[in-house]
N, C-alpha and C positions, 0 to 999 in steps of 0.2 A: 735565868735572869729575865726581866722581863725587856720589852723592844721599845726604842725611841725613834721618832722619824724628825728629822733635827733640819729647817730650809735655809739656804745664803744666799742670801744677795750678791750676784756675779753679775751687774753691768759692767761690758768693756772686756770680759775675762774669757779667754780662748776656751774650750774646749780642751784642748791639749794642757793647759796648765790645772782645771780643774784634776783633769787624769795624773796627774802627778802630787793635785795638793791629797787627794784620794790614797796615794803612794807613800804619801808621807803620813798619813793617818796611819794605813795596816803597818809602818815598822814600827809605831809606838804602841799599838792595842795591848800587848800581851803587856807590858809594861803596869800599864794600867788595869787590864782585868775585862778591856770589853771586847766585841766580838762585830768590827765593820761588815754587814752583809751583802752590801751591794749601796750604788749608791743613782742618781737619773740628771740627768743634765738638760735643764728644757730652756734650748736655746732662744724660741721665744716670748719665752719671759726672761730670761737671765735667770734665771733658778737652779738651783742647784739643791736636792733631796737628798738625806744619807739615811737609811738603816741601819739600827747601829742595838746590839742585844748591849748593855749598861746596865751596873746595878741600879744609879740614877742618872737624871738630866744633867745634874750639877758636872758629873766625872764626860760626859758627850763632849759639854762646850771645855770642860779643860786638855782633851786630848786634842781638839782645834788648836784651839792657844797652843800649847807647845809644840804638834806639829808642824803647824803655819803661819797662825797666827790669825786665820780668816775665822772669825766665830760666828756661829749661828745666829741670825734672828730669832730664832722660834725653834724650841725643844717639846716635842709633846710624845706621850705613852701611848702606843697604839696597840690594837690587835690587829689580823688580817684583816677583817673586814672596814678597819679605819684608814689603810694604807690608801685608797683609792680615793677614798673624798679626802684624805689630806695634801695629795699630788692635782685635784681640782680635778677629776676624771670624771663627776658626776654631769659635768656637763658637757664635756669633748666627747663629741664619738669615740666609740669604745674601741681601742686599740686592736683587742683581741679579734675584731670583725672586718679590720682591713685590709687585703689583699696585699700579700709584700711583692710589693713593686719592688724587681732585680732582674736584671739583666739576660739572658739564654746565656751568656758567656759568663764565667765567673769562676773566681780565687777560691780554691779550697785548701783551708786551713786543720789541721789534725795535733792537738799537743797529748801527751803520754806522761804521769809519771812513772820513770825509770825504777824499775823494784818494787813496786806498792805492795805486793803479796810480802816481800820479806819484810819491809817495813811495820804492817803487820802485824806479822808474828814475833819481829824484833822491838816494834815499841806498845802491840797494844792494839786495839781497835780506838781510844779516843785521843789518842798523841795519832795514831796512822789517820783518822777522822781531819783533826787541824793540820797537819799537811795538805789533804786533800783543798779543806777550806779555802788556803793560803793560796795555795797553784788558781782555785776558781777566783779569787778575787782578784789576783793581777792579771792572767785572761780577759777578766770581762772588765777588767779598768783598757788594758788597751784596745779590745775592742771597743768601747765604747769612744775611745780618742780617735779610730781611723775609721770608722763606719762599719764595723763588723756585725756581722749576726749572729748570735749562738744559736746552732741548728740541733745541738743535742749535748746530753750530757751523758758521756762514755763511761763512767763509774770513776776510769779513772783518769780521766782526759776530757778536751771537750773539745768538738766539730764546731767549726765557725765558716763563716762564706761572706766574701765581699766582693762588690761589684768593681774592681780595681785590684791588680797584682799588686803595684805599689803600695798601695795601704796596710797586703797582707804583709808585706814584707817589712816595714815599717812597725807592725801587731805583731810580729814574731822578733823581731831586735828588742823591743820593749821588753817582752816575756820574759826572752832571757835576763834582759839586764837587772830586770825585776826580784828573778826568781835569786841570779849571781848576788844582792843585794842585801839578800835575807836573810842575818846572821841569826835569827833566833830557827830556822829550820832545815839545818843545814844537807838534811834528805831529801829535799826538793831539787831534785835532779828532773830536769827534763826533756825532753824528745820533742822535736816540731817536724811536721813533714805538707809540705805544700805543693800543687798541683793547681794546674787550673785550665778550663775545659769546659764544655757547655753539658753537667749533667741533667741527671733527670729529676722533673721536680713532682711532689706527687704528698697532696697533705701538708705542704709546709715543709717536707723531708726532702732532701738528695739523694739521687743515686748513679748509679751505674761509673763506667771506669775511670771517671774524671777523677771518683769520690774516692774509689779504691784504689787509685794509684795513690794518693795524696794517704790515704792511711796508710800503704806499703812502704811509702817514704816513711813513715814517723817509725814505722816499727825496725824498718832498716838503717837505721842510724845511730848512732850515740848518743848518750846521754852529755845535755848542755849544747847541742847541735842546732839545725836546721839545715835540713835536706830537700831542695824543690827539684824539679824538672830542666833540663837544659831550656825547655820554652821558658820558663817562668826570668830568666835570666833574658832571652831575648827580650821579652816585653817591656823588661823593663833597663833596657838597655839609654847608657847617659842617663839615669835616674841619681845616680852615687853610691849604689849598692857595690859592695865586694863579694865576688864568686870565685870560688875555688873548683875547676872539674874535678868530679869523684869516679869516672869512667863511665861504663856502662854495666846496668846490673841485673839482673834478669830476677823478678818480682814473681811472686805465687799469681797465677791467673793471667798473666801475660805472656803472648806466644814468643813476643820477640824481644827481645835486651833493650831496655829504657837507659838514656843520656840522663843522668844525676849530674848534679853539684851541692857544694856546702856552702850558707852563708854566713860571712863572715861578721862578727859583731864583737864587740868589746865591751865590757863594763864600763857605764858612763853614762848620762844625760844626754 
């Protein structure tokens, strides 16, 4: 199919509710036939950009319409190389060249799908492909609502870091509620494990045990969870998060027994 880059006019409109008019586009794509890829929020312009694979422009602005209601200004056919002068980059210094300004201290985020190998082999490589899809696009919808960064893509998860516990933790209620949300894929089970700690930064990348606890959480946990650090619970203590102790658990590569908990979240807005 080929790709449309589709702009709205959002004076006055939060951030947070674009990440949810977004929300409301992926439950209806499949309905329709097109494939939301990611979408940019430039606060100052009031703008808002979608990617969107469509057989045409016409079916773009009618999945607006009946998702939301907010219709595009402006539908146009892109290739890669059109996405950047249609987002105005030819004249903003180049994104790619700016030093990410964040913090020594900082939220490490890790989400997992749960079974993806059996997935699979049980639906296929392009039914197990749009799963995959679906998990990256509510991801990077709520990171994009609480100030995340995707730091990598895990094949089948994906590494994100913010400069605030609260946000992560606010980016991982979303997920789930996201993921519990999505009756056309109903294998999308998934794993959150959160940490946070001053790693190392090195190329754009994280490392060391801040990083690796935070992925021992996601691997140690349940599917539909999130599992952080007894810190991450202090930090953000009187915030209105719900914690559950899960004890202490002793982690590959750790010499001593780590304090877990589970957070608590519910289906809902």
């Amino acid at each position: 199919m080929p790709t449309f880059m589709d702009r709205h006019d959002m004076a006055g409109v939060s951030k947070e509710a674009v990440a949810q008019a977004h929300m409301q586009d992926l439950a209806l794509q499949d309905e329709y036939g097109v494939n939301f890829l990611t979408y940019w929020y430039d606060h100052d312009r009031q703008t808002t950009f979608c990617l969107v694979e469509a057989p045409d422009a016409e079916t773009v602005s009618l999945v607006h319409r009946d998702a939301h209601g907010d219709l595009p200004g402006q539908v146009v056919q892109v290739d890669d190389a059109a996405v950047d002068a249609f987002l105005g980059r030819i004249t903003d210094p180049p994104v790619e060249k700016r030093p990410i300004a964040e913090p020594a201290f900082r939220t490490i985020l890790f989400t997992d799908i749960a079974g993806s190998t059996e997935v699979h082999d049980r639906l296929g490589d392009e039914a197990a492909m749009q799963v995959t899809r679906r998990h990256d696009a509510v991801v990077r919808a709520a990171l994009d609502a609480n100030d995340g960064r995707e730091v990598k893509h895990t094949g089948d998860g994906i590494m994100a870091s913010f400069p605030r516990a609260t946000d992560a933790l606010h980016a991982a209620i979303e997920m789930q509620r996201g993921f519990a949300a999505d009756p056309e894929t109903p294998e999308l089970d998934v794993r959150i494990g959160i940490n946070a700690g001053e790693p190392i930064e090195e190329g754009n990348q994280l490392f060391g045990l801040t990083v690796n606890l935070a992925r021992r959480f996601c691997d140690g946990t349940e599917p539909r969870t999130i599992m952080t650090s007894e810190g991450i619970r202090a930090l953000t203590m009187g915030k209105g998060f719900d914690f559950v102790g899960a004890g202490e658990r002793q982690f590959k590569g750790v010499g001593v027994p780590v304090a877990v908990c589970l957070v608590s979240w519910a289906p809902g807005s």
